[in-house]
C-alpha positions as CSV (number, residue, x, y, z in Angstrom):
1,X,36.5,115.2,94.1
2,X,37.7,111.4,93.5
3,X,39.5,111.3,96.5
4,X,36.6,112.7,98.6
5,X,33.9,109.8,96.8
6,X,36.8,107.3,98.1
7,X,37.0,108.5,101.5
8,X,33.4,108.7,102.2
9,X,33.1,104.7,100.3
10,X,35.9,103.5,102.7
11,X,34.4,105.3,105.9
12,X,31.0,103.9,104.8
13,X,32.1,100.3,103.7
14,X,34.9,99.4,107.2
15,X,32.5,102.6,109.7
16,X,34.3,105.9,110.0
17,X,35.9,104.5,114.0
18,X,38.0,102.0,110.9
19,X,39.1,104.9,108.6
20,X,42.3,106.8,109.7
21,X,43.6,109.4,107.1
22,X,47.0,110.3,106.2
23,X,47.9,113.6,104.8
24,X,51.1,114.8,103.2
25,X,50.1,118.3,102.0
26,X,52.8,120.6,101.5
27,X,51.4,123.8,102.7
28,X,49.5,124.7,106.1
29,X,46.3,125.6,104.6
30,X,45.9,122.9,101.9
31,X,46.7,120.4,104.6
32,X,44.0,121.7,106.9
33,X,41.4,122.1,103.9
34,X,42.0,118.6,103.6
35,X,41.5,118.0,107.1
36,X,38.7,119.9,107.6
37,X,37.1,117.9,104.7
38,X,37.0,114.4,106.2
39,X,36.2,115.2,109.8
40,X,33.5,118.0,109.1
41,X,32.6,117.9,106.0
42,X,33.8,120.1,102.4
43,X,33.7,123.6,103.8
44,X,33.3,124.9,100.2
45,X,30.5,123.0,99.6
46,X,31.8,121.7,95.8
47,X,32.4,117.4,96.3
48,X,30.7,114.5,97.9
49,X,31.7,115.6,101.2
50,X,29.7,118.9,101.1
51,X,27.4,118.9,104.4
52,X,28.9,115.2,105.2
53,X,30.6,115.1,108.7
54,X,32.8,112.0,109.2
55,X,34.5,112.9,112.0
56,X,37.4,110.7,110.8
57,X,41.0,110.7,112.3
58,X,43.5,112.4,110.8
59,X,47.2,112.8,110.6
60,X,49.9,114.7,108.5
61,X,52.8,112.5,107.0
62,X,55.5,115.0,109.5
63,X,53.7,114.7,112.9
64,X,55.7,112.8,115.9
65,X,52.7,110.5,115.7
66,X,52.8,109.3,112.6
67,X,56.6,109.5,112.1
68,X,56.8,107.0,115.6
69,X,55.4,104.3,112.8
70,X,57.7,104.4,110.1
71,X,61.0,102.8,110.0
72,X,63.6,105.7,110.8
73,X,65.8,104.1,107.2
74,X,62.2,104.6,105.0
75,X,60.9,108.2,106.4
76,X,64.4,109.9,105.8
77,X,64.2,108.6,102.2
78,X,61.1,109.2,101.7
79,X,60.1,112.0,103.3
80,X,63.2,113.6,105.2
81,X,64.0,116.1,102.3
82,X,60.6,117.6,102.7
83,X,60.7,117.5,106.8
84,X,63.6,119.8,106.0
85,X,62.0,122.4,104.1
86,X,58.2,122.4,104.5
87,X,56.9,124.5,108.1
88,X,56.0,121.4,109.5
89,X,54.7,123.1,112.7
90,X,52.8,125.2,110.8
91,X,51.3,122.2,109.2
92,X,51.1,119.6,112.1
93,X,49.2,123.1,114.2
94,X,46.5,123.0,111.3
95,X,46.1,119.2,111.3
96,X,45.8,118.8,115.1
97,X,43.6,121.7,115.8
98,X,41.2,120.1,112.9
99,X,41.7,116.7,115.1
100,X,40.6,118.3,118.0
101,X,37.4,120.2,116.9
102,X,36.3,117.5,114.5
103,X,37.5,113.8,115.1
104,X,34.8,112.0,116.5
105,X,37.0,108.4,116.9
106,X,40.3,109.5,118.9
């Protein structure tokens, strides 16, 4: 619920077109909860985000896009052991087609 008062106080304070956020769920469905969250709003109705659509872009720490950004040396420590074992097109399918329905600043 903290990080969902922090999200809508960032999109608020720098405008939702400003606010870009960065996922790194481990599982499909958490991911795209999460994504479904800050672009239309907290489908089960229980944090600050309940009926708030922000329409904000987001990303999941494994998709091309995001992985383009980060130094090749820091993403394989960082976050190569879990490229290895999490579904990441499971995941990255989730994020993207919550992107496309919901993202109101691409």
């Amino acid at each position: 619920m903290e990080n969902q008062n922090r999200v809508k106080e960032a999109a608020e304070k720098y405008g939702a077109e400003n606010v870009l956020v960065l996922l790194g769920g481990a599982e499909a469905e958490t991911a795209g909860l999460a994504a479904e969250t800050v672009t239309a709003g907290d489908p089960t109705w229980a944090g600050p985000l309940a009926g708030v659509s922000l329409g904000l872009k987001v990303y999941h720490v494994l998709e091309e896009e995001v992985k383009a950004e980060i130094d090749p040396e820091v993403y394989d420590e960082q976050i190569g052991m879990m490229e290895m074992v999490l579904d990441g097109d499971a995941i990255n399918a989730e994020i993207k087609a919550m992107r496309d329905e919901h993202c109101q600043y691409l």
